[in-house]
Backbone as numpy.savetxt, mean C-alpha at the origin, in Angstrom:
# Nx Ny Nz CAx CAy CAz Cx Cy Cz
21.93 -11.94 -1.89 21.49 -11.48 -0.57 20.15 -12.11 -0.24
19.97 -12.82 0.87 18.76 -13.03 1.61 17.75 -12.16 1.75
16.43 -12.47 1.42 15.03 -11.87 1.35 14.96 -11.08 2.93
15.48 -11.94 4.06 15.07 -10.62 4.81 15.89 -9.61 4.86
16.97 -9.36 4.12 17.95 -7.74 3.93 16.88 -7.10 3.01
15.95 -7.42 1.96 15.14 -6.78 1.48 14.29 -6.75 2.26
13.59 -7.13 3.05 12.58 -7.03 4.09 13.21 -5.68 4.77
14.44 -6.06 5.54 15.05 -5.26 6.57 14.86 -3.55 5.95
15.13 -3.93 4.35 15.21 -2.00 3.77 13.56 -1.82 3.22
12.51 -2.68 3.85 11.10 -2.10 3.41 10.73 -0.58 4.35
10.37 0.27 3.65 9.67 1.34 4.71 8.94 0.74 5.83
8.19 -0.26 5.68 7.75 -1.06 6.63 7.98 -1.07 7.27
9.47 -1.52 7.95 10.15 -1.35 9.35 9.78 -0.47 10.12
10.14 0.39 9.20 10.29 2.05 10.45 8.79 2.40 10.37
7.38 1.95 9.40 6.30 2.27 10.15 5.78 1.25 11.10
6.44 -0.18 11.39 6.18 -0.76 12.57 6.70 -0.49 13.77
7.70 0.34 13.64 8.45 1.20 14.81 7.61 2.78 15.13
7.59 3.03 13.65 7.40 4.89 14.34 6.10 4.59 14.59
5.38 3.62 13.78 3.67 4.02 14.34 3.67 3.00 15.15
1.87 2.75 15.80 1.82 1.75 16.61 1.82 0.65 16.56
3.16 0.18 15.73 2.95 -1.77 15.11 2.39 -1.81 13.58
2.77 -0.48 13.04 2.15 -0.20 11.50 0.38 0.05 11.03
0.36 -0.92 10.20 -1.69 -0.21 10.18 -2.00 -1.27 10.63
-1.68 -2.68 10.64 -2.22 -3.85 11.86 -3.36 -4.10 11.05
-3.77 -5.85 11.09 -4.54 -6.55 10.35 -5.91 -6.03 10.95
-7.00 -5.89 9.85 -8.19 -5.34 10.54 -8.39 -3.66 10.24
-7.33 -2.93 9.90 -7.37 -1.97 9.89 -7.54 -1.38 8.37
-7.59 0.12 8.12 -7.83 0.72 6.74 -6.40 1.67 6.90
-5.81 1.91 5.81 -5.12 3.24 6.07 -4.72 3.45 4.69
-4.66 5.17 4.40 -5.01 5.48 3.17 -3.03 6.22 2.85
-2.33 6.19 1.60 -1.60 7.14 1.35 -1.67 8.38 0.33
-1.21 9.23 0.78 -1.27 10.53 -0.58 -0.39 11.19 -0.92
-0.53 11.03 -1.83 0.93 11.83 -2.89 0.47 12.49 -4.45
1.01 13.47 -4.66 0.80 14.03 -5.90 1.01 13.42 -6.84
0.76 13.65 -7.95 1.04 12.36 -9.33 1.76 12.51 -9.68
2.51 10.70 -9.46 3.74 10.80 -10.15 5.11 10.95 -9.25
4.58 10.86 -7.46 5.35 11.39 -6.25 6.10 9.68 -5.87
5.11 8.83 -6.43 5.64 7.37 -6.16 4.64 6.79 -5.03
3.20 7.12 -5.31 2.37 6.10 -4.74 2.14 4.57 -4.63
2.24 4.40 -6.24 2.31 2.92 -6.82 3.49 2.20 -6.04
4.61 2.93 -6.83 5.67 2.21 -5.99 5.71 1.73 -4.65
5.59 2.75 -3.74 5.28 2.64 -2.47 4.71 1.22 -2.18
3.57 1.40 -2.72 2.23 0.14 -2.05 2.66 -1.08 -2.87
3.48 -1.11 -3.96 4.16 -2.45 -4.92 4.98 -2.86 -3.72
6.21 -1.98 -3.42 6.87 -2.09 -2.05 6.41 -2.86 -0.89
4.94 -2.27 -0.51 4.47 -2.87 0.53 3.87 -4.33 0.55
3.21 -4.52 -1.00 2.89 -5.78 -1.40 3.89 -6.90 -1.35
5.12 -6.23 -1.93 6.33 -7.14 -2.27 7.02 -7.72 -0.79
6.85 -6.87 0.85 7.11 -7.10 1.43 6.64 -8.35 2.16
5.12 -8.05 2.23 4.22 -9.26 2.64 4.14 -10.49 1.20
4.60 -10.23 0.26 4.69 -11.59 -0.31 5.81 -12.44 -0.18
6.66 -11.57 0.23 8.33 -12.50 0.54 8.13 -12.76 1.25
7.14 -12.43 2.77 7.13 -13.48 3.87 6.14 -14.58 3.45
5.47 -14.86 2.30 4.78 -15.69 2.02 3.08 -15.15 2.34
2.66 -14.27 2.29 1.69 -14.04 2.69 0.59 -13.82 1.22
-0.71 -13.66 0.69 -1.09 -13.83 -0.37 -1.37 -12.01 -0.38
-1.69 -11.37 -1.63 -1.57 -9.95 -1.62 -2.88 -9.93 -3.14
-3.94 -8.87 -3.00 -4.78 -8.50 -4.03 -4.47 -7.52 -4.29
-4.09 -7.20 -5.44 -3.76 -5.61 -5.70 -5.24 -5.55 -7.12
-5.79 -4.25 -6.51 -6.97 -3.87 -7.11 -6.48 -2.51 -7.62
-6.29 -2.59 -9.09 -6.41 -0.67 -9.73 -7.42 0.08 -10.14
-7.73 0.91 -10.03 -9.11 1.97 -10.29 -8.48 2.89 -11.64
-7.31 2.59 -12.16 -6.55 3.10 -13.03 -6.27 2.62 -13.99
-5.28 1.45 -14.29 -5.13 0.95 -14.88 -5.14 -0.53 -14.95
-4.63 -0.93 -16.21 -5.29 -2.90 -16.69 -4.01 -3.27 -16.20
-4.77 -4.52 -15.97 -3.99 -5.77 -15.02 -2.80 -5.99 -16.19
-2.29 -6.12 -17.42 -0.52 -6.10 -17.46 0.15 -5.24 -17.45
-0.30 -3.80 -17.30 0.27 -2.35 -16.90 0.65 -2.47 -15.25
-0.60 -2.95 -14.52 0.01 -3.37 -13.33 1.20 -4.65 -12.72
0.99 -5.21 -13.45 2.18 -6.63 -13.80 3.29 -6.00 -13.98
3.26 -5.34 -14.99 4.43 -4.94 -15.39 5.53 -4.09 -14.67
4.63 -3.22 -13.69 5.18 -1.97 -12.73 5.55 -2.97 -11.36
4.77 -4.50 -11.10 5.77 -5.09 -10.07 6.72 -5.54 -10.51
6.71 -6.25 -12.29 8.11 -6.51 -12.47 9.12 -5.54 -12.50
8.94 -4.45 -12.60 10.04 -3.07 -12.51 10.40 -3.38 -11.51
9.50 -3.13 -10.55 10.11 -2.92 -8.80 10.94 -3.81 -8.37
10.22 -5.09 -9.06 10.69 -6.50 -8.36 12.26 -6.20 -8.90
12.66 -6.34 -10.24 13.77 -6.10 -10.59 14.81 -5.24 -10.25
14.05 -3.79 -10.00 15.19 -2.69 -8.85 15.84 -3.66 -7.79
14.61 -3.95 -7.20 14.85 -5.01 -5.57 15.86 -5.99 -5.82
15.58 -6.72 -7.10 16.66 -7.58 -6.68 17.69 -7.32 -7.22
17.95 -6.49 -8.13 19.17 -5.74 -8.72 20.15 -5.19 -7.34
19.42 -4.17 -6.70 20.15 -3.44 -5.52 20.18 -4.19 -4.11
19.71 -5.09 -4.15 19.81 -5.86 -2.83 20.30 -7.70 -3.22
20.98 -7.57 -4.71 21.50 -8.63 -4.78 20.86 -10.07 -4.60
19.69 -9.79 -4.69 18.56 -10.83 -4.46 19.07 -12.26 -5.20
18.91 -13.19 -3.79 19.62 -14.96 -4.62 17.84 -14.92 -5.20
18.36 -16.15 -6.21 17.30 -16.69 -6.67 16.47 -16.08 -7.34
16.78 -15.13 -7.98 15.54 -14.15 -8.31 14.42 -14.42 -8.82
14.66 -15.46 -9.91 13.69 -15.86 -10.76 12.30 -16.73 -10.30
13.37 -17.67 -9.11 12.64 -17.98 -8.26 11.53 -17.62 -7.69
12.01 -16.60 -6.85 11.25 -15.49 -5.89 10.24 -14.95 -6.79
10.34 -14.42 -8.12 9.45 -13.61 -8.63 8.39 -14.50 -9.08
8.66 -15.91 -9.36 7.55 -16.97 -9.61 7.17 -17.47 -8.73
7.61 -17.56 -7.65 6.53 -17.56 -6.45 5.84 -16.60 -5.67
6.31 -15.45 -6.11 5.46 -14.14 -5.74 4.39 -14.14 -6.39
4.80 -14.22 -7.72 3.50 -13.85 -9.17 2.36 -15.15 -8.34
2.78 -16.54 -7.73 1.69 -17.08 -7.60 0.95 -16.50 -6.35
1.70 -15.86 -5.95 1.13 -15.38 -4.15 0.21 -14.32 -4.79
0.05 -13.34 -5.95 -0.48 -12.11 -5.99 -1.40 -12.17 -7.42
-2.60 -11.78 -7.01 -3.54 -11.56 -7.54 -3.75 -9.93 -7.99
-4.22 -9.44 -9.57 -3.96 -8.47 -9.65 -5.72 -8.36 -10.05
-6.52 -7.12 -10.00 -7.57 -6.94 -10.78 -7.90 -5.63 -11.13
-8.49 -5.20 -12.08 -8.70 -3.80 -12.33 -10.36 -3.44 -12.84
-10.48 -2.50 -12.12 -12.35 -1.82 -12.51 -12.15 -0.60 -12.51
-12.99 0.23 -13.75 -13.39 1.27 -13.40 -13.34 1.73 -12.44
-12.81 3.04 -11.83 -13.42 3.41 -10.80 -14.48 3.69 -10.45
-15.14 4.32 -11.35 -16.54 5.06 -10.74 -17.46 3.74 -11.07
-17.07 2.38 -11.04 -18.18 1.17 -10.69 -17.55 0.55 -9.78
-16.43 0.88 -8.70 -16.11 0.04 -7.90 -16.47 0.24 -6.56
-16.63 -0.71 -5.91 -17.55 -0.11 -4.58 -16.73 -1.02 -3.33
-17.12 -1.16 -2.40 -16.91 -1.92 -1.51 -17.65 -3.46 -1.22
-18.66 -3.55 -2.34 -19.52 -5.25 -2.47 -18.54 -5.81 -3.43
-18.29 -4.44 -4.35 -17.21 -5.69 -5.89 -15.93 -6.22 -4.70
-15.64 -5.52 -3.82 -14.00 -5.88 -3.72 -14.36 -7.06 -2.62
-15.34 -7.08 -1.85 -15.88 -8.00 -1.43 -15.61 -9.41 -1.81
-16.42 -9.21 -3.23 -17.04 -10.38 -4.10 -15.84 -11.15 -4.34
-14.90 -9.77 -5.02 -13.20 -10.27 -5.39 -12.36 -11.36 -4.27
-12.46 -10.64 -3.56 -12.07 -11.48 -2.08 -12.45 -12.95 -1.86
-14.00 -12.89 -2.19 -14.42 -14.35 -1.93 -13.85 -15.27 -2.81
-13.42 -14.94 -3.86 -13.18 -15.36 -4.93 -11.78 -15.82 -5.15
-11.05 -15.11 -4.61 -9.69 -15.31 -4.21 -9.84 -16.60 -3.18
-10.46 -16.26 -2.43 -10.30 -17.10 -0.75 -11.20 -18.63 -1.17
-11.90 -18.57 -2.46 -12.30 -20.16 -2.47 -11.02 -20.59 -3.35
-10.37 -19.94 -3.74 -9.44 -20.06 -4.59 -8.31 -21.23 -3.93
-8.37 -20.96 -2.55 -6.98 -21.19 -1.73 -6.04 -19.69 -1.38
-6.00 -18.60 -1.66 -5.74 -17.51 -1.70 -5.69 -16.26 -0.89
-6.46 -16.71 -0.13 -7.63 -15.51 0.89 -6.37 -14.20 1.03
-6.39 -13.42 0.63 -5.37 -12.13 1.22 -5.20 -11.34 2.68
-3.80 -11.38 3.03 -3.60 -11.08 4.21 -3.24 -9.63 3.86
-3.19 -9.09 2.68 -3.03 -7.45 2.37 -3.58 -7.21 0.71
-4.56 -6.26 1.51 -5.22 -5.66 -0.24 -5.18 -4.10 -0.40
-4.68 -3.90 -1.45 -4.50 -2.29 -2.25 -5.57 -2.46 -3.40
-6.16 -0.84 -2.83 -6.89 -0.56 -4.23 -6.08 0.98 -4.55
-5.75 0.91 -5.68 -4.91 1.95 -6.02 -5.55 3.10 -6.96
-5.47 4.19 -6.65 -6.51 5.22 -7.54 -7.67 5.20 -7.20
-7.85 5.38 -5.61 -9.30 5.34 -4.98 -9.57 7.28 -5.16
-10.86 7.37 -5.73 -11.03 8.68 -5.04 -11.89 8.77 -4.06
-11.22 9.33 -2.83 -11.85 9.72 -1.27 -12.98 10.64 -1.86
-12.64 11.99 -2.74 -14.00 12.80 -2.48 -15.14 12.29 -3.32
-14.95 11.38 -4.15 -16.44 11.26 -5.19 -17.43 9.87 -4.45
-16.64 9.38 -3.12 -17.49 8.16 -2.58 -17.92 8.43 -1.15
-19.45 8.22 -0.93 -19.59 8.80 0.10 -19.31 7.79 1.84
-19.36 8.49 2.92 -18.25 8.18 4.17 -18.56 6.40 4.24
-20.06 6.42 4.20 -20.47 4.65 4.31 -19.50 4.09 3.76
-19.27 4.04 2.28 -18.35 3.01 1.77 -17.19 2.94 2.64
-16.65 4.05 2.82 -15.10 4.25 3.68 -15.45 3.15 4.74
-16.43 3.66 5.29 -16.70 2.49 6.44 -17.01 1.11 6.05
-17.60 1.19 4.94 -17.84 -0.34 4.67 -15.99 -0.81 4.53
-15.11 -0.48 3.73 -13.82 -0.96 3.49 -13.27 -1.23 4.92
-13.37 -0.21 5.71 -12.89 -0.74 7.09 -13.46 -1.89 7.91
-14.86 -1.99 7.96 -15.62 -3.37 8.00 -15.28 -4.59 7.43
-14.65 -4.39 5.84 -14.39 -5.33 5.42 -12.74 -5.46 5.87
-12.07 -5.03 6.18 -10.47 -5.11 6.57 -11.01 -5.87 7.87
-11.75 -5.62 8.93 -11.71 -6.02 10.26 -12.31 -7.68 9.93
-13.29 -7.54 9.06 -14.29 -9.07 8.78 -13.09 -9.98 8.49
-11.84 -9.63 7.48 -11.16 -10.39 6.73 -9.75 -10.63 7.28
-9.71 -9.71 8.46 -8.26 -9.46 9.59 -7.05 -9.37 8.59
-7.45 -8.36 7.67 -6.09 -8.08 6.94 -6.05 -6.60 6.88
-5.08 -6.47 6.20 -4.81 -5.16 5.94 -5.29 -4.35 4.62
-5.76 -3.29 4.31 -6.55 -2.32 3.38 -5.56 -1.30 3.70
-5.11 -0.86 1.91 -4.25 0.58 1.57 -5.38 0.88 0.62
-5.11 2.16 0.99 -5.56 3.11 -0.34 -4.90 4.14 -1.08
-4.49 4.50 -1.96 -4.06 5.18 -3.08 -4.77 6.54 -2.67
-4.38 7.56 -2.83 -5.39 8.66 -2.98 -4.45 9.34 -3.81
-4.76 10.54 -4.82 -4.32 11.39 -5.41 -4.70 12.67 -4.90
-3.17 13.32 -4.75 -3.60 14.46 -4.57 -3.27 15.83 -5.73
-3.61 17.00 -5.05 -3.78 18.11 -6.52 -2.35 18.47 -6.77
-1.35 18.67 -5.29 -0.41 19.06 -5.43 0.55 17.97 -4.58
2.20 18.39 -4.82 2.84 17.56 -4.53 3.28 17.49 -3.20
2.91 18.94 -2.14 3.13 19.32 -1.14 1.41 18.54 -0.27
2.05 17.82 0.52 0.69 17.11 1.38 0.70 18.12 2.94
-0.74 19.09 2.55 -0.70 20.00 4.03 -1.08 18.96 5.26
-2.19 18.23 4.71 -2.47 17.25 6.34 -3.66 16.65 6.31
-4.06 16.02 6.98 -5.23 14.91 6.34 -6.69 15.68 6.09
-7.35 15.18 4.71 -7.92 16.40 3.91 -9.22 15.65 4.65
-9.73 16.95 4.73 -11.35 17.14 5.15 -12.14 16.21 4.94
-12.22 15.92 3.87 -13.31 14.61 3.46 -12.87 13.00 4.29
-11.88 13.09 5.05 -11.70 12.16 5.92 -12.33 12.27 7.17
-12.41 13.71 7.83 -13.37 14.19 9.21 -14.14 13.38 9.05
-15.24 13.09 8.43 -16.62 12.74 8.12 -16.41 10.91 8.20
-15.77 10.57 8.21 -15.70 8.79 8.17 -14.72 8.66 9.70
-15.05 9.25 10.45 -14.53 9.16 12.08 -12.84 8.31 12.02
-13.50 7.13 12.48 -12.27 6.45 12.87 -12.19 5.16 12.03
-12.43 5.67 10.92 -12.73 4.07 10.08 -11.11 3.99 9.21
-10.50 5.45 9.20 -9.06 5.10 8.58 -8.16 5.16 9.95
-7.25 4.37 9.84 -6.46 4.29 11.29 -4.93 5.04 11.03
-4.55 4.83 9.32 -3.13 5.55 9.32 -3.49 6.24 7.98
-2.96 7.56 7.88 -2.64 8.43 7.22 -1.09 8.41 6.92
-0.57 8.48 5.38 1.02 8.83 5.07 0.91 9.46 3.97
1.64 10.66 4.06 2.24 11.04 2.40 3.64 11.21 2.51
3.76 11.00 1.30 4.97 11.25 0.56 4.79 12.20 -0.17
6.17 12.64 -0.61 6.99 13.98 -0.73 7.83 14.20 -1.34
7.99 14.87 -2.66 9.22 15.09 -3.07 10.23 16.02 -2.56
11.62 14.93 -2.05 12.12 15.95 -1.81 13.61 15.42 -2.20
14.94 16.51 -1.55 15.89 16.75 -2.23 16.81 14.56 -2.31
16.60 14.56 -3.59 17.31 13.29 -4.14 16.54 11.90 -3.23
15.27 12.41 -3.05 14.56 10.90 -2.02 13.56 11.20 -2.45
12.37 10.60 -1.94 10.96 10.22 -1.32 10.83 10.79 0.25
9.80 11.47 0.91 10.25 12.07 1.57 8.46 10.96 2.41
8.67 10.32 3.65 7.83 9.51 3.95 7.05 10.12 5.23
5.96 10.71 5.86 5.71 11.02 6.42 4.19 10.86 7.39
3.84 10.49 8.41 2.55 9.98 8.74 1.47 11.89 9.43
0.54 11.18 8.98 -0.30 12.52 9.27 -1.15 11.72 10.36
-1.38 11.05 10.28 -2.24 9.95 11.47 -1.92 8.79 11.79
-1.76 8.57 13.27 -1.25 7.22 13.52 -2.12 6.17 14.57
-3.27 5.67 13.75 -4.18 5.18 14.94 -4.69 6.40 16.10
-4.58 6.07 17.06 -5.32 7.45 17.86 -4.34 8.37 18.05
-2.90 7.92 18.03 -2.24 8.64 18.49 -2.51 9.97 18.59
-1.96 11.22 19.22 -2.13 12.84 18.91 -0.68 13.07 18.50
0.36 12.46 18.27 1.67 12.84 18.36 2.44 11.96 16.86
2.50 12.85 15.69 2.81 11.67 14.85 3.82 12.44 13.80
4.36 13.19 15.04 6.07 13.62 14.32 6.58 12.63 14.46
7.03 11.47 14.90 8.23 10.76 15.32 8.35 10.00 13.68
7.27 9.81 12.99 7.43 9.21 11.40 7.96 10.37 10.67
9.38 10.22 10.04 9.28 10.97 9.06 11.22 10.68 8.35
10.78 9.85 7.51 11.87 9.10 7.01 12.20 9.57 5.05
13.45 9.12 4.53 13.63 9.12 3.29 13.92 7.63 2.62
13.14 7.87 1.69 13.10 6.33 0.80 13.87 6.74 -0.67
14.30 5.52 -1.02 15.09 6.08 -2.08 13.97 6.49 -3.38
14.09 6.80 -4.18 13.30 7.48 -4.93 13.02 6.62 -6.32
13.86 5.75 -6.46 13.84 4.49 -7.65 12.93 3.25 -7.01
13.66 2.98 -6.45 12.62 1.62 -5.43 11.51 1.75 -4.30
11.90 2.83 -3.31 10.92 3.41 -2.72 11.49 1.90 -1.38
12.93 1.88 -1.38 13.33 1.42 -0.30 14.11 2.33 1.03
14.17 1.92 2.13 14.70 2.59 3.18 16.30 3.39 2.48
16.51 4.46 2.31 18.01 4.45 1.89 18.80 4.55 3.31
19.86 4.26 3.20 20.96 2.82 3.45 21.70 4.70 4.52
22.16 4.43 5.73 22.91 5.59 6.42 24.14 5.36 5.73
């Protein structure tokens, strides 16, 4: 099967439909899910999408070391092309691995100058990223500036910024307090959800919108792809 039938089953789709054109280059937008709800996956998903169109991808962990993270895209990658019959696989995954840059820091030394620095570093590379994840960010222990600095740096670099957040429980009530305080510097809010035999995908904020029932989809729960009507 052709890369865009895997494209076609990224959650992606339906948040360039349900929201306003998705989180859009320039922008910040954070997801939350309880541990273990399929955050990683998710944002591997989202990486894997923009690298099949050829685009370059930094994935930054605040968690864990760079072949723990390797290893969790080769999982995914392998679901993907297992269930979507992917030609070429081997192919694809060696030209992905060159499209994607992985790095990992401490969290409590990572800031918004390191991921910076990372960036430049990539981009003299030949590399420059058109989508960066830092995964295992914590929102409450960093104060609102940085938030804003990351959104500064998404707009400086006209790409896209995810963030990881963990939450306490697996039920997401709605975008948590410590976001009030950093205004409009995150543009999309999503959690996920466990629910009956899926991933349960849902937006709490959609750019300005006031209206952000119309997102609310099931992903399969292994790959964290669109499941199939």
């Amino acid at each position: 099967m052709y890369r865009k039938f895997v494209n076609a089953r990224s959650p992606l789709r339906l948040l360039e439909k349900g929201l306003h054109g998705g989180l859009g280059c320039g922008n910040l937008g954070i997801v939350l899910a309880g541990h273990g709800v399929g955050k990683t996956s998710f944002l591997v998903c989202v990486a894997l999408d923009d690298l099949l169109r050829g685009n370059n991808v930094l994935h930054v962990s605040l968690r864990d070391g760079v072949p723990h993270v390797r290893a969790y895209y080769n999982t995914v990658f392998d679901d993907l092309a297992a269930t979507t019959h992917l030609e070429n696989a081997a192919a694809t995954r060696a030209e992905i691995d060159h499209r994607r840059s992985i790095r990992s820091y401490p969290a409590n030394s990572f800031n918004a100058s390191k991921l910076r620095e990372a960036i430049k570093i990539e981009s003299e590379a030949g590399g420059r990223p058109s989508l960066v994840i830092v995964e295992g960010y914590e929102l409450g222990a960093v104060e609102p500036a940085e938030v804003r600095e990351l959104k500064a740096l998404a707009r400086e670099l006209d790409a896209e910024i995810w963030l990881s957040v963990a939450c306490p429980e697996d039920r997401v009530p709605g975008v948590p307090s410590s976001l009030e305080e950093v205004g409009n510097a995150v543009s999309v809010v999503l959690a996920l959800e466990p629910a009956q035999g899926a991933v349960a995908l849902r937006a709490l904020k959609d750019h300005e919108s006031p209206d952000v029932s119309a997102l609310h989809v099931s992903l399969d729960p292994r790959t964290l792809l669109l499941i199939r009507s």
